[in-house]
ZAMARGU-4260 file (C-alpha; in steps of 0.2 Angstrom, whole numbers, plus 5000, padded with zeros to 4 digits):
<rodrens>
0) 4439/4370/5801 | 4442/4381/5786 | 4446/4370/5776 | 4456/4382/5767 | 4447/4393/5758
5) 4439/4412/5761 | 4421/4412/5759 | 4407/4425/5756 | 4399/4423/5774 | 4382/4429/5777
10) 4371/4428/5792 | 4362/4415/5797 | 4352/4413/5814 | 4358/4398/5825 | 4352/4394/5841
15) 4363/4382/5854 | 4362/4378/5871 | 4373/4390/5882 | 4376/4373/5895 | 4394/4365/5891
20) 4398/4347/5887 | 4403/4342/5904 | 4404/4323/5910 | 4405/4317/5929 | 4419/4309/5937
25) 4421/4296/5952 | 4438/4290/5962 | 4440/4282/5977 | 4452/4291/5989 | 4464/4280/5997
30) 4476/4283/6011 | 4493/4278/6010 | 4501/4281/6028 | 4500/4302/6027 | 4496/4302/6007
35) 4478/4302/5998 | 4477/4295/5983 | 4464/4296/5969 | 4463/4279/5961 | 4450/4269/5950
40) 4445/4283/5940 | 4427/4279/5932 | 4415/4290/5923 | 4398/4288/5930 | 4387/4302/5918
45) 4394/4294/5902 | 4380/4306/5892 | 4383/4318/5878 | 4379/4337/5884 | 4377/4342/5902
50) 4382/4333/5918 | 4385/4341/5932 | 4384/4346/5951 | 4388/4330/5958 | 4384/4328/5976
55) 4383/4311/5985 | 4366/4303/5994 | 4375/4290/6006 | 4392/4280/6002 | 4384/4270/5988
60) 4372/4284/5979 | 4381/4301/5969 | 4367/4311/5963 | 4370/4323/5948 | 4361/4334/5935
65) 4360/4327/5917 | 4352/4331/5901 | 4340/4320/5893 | 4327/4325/5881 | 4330/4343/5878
70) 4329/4347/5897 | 4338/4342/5914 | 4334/4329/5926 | 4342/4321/5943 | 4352/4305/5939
75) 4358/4294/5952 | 4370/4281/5950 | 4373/4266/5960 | 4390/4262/5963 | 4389/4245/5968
80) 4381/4239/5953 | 4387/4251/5943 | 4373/4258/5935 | 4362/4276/5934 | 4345/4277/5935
85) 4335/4294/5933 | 4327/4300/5948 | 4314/4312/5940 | 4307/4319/5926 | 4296/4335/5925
90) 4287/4340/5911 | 4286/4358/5917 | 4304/4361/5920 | 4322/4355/5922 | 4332/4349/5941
95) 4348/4355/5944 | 4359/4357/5961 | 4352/4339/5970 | 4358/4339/5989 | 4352/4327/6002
100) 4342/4333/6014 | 4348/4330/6035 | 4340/4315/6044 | 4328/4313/6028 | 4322/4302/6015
105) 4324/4317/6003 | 4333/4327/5993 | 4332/4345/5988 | 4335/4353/5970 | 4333/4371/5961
110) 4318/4368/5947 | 4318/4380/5934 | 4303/4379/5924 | 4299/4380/5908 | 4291/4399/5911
115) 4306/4406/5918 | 4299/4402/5937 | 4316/4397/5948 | 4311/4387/5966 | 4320/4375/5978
120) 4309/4361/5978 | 4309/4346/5991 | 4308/4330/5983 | 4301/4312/5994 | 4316/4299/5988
125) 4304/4286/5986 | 4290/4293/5974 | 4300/4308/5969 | 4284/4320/5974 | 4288/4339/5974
130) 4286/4351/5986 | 4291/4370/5986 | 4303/4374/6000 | 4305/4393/5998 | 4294/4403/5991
135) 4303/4420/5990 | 4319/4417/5984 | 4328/4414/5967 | 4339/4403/5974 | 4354/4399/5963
140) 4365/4385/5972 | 4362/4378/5992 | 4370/4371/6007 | 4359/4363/6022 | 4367/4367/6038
145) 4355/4354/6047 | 4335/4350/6040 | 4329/4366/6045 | 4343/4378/6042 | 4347/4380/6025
150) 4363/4393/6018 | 4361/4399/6000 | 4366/4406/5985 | 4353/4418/5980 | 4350/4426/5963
155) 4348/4447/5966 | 4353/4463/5961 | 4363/4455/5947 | 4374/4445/5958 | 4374/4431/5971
160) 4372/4436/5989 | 4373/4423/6004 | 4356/4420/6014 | 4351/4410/6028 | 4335/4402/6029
165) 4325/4395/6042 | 4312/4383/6036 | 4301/4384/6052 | 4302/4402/6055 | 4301/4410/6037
170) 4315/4419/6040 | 4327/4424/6027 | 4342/4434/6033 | 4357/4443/6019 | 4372/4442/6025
175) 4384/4447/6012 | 4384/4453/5994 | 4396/4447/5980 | 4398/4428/5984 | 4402/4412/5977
180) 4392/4397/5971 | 4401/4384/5982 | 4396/4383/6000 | 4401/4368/6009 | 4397/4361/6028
185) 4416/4363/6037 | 4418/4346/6044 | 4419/4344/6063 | 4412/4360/6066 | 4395/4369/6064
190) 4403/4380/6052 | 4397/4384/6034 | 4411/4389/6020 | 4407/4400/6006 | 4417/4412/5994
195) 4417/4428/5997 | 4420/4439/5979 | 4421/4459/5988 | 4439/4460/5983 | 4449/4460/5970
200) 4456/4445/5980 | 4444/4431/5980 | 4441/4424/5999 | 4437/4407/6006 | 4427/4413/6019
205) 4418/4403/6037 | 4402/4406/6042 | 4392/4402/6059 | 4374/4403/6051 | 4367/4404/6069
210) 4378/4419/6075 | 4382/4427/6060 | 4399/4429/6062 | 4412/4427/6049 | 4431/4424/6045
215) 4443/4423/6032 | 4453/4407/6028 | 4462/4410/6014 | 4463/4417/5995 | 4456/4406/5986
220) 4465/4400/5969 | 4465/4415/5957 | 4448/4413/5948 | 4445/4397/5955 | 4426/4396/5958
225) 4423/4379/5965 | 4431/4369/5982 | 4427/4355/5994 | 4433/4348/6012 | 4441/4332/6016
230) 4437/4324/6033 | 4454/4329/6038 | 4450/4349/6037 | 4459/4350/6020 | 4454/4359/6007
235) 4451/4354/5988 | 4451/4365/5975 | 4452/4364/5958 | 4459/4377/5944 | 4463/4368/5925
240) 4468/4350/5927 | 4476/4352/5944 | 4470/4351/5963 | 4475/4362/5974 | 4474/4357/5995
245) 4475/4370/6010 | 4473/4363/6029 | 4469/4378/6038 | 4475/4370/6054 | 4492/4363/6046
250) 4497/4374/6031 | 4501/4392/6028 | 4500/4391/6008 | 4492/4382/5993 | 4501/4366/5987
255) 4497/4351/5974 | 4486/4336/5977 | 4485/4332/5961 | 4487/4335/5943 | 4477/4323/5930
260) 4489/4318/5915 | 4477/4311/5907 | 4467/4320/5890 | 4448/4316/5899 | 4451/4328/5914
265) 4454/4346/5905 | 4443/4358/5914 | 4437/4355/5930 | 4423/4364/5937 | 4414/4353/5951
270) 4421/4346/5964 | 4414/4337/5981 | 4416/4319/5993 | 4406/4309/6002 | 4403/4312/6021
275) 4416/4298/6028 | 4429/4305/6013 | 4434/4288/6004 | 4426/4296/5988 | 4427/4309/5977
280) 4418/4315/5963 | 4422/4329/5951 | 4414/4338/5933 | 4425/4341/5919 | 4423/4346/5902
285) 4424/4336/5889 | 4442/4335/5882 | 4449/4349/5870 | 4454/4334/5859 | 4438/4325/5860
290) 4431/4341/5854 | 4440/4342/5841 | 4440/4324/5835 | 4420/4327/5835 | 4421/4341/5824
295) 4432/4334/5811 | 4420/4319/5809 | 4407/4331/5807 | 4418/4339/5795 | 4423/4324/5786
300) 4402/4318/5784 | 4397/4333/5780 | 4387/4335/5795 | 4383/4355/5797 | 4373/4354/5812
305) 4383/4343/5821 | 4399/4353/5814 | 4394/4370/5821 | 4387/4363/5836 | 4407/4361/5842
310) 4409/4380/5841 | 4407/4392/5854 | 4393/4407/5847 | 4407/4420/5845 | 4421/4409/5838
315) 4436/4419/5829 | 4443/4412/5815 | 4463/4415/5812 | 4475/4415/5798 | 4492/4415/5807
320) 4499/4425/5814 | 4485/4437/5819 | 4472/4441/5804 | 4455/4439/5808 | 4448/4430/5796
325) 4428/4431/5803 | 4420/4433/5817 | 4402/4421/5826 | 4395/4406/5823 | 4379/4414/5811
330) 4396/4419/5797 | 4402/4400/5801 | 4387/4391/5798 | 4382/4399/5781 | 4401/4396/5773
335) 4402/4378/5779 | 4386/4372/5774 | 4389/4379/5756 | 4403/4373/5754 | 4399/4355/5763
340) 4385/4356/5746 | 4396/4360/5733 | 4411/4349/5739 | 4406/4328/5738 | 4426/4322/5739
345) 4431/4332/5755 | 4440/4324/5768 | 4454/4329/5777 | 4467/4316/5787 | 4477/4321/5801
350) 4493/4319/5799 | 4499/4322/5819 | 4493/4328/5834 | 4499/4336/5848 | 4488/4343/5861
355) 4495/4355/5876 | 4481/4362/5888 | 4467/4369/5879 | 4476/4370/5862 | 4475/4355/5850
360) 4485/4356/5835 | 4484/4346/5819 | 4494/4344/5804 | 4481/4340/5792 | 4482/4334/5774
365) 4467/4340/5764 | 4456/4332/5749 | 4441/4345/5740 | 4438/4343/5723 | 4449/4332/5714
370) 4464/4344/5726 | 4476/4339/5738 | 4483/4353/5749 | 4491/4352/5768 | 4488/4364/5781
375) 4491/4365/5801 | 4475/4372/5811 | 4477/4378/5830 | 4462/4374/5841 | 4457/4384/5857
380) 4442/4376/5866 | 4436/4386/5882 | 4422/4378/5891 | 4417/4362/5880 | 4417/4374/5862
385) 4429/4379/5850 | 4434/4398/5853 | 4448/4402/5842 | 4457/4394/5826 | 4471/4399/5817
390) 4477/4391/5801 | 4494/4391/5795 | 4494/4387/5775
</rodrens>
């Protein structure tokens, strides 16, 4: 918050982790005659900072990527008794993507260590004991196809570009430039499905790892980046706070499966199901209000650490309509923690809320120095931080 006055800002160095405050969602998806439903919405990360990348072990495990520490480990949470546990934690680096391994007490995940090394690695379920997969390839996000066939997502020539592996061979094999993170096995089928990015037009595409060969399904939602099947042969796919669903075999467009009313689901950015599809597991950032509510108790303590950390690095700062008022976090920091010193009494009180998509708008009423003064503030958060304010005064 401004907080309402113009400040001489100077810069200041700030460092912030570039990973969103995401949490991670579980529902159960029941069928009601031709319907699914998502009921009996829990969330199952429940951790400040990052959680993500869901995927599920069997019916009663979901395995994710969480922050602990400073660095990112695998949790797995039980959902019989309710309950996550934390599957590793390496000294030399951080876990994300975990997938289970095909007809194996295993999981795989993509270890980046602390000296900028990036491997799949191969993890024993009971001990947790490492062992490098792939040796050759930044690998960035993976599919298994079965336990020795294994389609990726692979770090190169500035981009992703789709690769087939075969562990007992060695051989690695391109198949297209200009892909997608999510790849998914297409139920009842021994087809892989991955998002092609060549055109303008971003393409849900099919692929026979074995043969090679390749079709188009559909467009995918405009600058949607993440899906996932149902048993049926639908697919899920989010955008915002709404799911999309496609059936290839029944549909001829994209219609609605859900919207989420709710202020917890905002952003959604993961999305996957168990095997036997009575689940479903999503990521969302956390809440544009919930953002904001954090950064006004920060504001109201006094708290400049935990105040800036709400901000995204290049936030832009608004008096209405559009005058620019400054420009980065660095100019952000310096104003507000002088001002936080020279100001004992401040406190500001919101007065209403309303909050619309990614905007959350407060009428404030202000106290600094022995002053009273109201004001209305206009939030924008983009993934987890605060972007853009404009104050009207």
């Amino acid at each position: 918050m401004q907080k309402h006055f113009l400040f001489v800002l100077l810069f200041s160095v700030f460092v912030v982790s570039a990973q969103p405050n995401t949490e991670v969602y579980l529902f159960d998806l029941l069928a009601t005659g031709q319907t699914l439903e998502l009921k009996n919405k829990r969330n199952i990360s429940n951790n400040e900072g990052y959680d993500n990348q869901p995927s599920f072990y069997n019916d009663n495990i979901v395995l994710f990527a969480s922050i602990r520490n400073k660095q990112t480990d695998i949790a797995k949470y039980n959902i019989r008794d309710n309950k996550v546990d934390w599957f590793s934690e390496t000294a030399v680096g951080s876990e994300y993507s975990p997938t289970k391994i095909p007809n194996q007490k295993a999981i795989s995940a993509i270890r980046l260590d602390t000296t900028g090394t990036q491997l799949l690695y191969k993890y024993d379920f009971k001990n947790g004991k490492p062992t490098v997969l792939i040796k050759d390839l930044i690998i960035g996000y993976h599919v298994w196809f079965d336990k020795n066939i294994l389609v990726s997502s692979v770090l190169e020539d500035g981009g992703l570009s789709l690769v087939v592996s075969n562990l007992e061979t060695k051989a690695n094999k391109t198949f297209q430039k200009k892909t997608g993170r999510s790849l998914h096995k297409i139920p009842n089928s021994k087809l892989i499905s991955y998002i092609s990015k060549e055109n303008d037009e971003w393409e849900i595409r099919s692929l026979n790892p074995i043969t090679g060969e390749t079709k188009k399904i559909i467009n995918s939602i405009p600058m949607a980046e993440d899906m996932c099947w149902l048993i049926n042969g639908t697919i899920l796919m989010p955008k915002n706070n709404i799911i999309f669903k496609f059936n290839p075999k029944t549909d001829t467009q994209w219609s609605i499966f859900h919207t989420f009313l709710d202020k917890e689901i905002a952003n959604i950015s993961r999305i996957t199901t168990n095997e036997i599809g009575t689940m479903l597991a999503l990521v969302s950032d956390v809440s544009p209000e919930k953002i904001v509510q954090k950064q006004l108790d920060a504001y109201n303590n006094r708290d400049i650490h935990g105040f800036v950390d709400t901000y995204s690095n290049n936030i832009k700062v608004y008096n209405y309509p559009n005058e620019l008022i400054y420009e980065g976090k660095e100019k952000l920091k310096k104003g507000y923690a002088s001002f936080f010193e020279q100001t004992p009494d401040l406190h500001c009180e919101i007065k209403n809320r309303i909050v619309y998509g990614n905007k959350v708008i407060d009428e404030e009423f202000l106290i600094m120095n022995g002053k009273k003064m109201k004001a209305v503030a206009i939030y924008e958060v983009e993934n987890g931080k605060i972007a853009k304010v404009t104050f009207i005064q």
